[in-house]
C-alpha positions in Angstrom: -14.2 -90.7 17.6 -13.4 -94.4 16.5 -12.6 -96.2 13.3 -14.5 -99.1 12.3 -13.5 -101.6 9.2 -16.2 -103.0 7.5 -16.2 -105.4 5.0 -19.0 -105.6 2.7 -21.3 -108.3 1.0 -21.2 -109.2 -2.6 -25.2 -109.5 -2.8 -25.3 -106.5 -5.4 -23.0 -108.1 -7.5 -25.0 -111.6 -6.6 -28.2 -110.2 -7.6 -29.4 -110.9 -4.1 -30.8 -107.8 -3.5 -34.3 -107.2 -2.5 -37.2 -105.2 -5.0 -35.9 -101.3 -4.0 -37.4 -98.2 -4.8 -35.1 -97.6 -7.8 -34.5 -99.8 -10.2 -31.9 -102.6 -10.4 -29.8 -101.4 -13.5 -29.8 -97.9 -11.7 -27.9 -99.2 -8.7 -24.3 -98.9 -8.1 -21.6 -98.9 -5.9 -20.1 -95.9 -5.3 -16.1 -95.0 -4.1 -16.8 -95.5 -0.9 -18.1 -99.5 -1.2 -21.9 -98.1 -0.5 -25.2 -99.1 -3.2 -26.2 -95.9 -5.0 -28.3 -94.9 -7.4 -27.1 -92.9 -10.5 -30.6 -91.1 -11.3 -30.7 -89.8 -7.8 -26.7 -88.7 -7.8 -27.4 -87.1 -11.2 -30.7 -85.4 -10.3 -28.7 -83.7 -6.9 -25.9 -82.7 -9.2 -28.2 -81.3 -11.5 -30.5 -79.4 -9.1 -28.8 -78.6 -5.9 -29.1 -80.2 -2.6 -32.0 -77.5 -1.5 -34.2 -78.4 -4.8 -33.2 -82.0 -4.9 -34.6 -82.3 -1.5 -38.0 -80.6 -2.2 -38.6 -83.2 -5.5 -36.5 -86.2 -4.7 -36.4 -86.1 -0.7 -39.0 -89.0 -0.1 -37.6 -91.1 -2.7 -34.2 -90.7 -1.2 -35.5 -91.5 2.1 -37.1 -94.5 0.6 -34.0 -95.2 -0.6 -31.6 -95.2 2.3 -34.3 -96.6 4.1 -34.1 -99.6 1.4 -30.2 -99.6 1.2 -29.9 -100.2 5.0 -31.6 -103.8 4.8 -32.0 -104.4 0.8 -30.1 -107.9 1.8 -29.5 -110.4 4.1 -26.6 -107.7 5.6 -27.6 -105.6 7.7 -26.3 -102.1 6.0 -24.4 -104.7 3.3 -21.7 -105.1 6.1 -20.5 -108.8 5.5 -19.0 -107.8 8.6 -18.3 -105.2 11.0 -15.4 -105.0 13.8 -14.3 -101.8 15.8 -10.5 -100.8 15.5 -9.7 -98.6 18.0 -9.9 -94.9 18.5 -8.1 -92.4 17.3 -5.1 -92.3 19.7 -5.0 -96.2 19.1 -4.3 -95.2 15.7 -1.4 -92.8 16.3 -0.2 -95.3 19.2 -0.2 -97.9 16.4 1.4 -95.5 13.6 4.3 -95.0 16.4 4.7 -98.5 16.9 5.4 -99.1 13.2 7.5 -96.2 12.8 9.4 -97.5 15.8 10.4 -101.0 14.3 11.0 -100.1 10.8 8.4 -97.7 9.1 7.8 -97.6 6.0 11.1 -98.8 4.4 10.8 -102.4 6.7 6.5 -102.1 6.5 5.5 -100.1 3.3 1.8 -101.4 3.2 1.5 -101.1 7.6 2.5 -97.6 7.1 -0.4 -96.3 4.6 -2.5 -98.5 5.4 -5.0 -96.1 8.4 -6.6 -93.4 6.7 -6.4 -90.0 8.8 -10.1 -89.2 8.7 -13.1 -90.4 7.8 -14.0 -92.6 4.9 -11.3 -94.5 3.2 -11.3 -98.0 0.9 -8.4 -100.4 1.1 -8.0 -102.8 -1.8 -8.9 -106.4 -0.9 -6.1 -107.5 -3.7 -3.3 -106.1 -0.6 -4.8 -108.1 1.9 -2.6 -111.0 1.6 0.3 -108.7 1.4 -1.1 -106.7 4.5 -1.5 -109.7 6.3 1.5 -111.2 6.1 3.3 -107.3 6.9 1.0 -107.6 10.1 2.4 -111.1 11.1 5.8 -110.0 11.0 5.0 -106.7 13.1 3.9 -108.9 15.9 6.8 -110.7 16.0 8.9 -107.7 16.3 7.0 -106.1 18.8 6.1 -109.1 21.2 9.5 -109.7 21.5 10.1 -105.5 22.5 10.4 -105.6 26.1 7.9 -103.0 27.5 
């Protein structure tokens, strides 16, 4: 299993979304960064998954069908870059651990989730990125 970061596009928030099956001031996006539709979460709360399925199941298709390429974006991914795999996380956990943890990189340290799913705030990215400079220059100068 890997982990994958995606970042995605703004085109819902642009109004740059194609016709859907749903409409527009249904849509929104959900915890997890993805385009949803509040009638269709509503109506699967409301009846179960096993009835939602037998009246809604074509228009959710449709849906998900629609969501994967309602923009420019292929699945709204402004972009998409594999990270490593799970022992790549726990080699790179180690290596942060090993030059300071969390009192020397606080953001560096909670920043991986530890299984699947998992938003990370775009207002810490400058402070994450900055964290990540200084880890490399710690651990380029580790002789290994």
């Amino acid at each position: 299993m890997g982990l994958d970061a995606t970042v995605r596009c703004r085109c819902f928030e642009e109004g740059k979304l194609k016709p859907g099956p749903v409409p527009y001031d249904d849509l929104y996006i959900d915890g997890e960064g993805y385009i949803a539709s509040r009638r269709l979460d509503a109506r699967r709360a409301e009846l179960g998954r096993r009835r939602f399925a037998a009246r809604y199941g074509e228009l959710e298709k449709a849906f998900y069908d629609w969501s994967d390429h309602c923009c420019e974006h292929e699945n709204g991914d402004y972009v998409a870059e594999w990270v490593s795999n799970w022992a790549g996380v726990a080699e790179f956990e180690s290596r942060v651990e090993e030059v300071g943890g969390e009192a020397e990189f606080p953001l560096l340290s909670h920043m991986l989730p530890h299984g699947n799913g998992g938003v990370y705030p775009v207002e810490l990215a400058e402070a994450i990125l900055k964290e990540l400079d200084r880890f490399l220059e710690i651990i380029t100068n580790v002789d290994e």
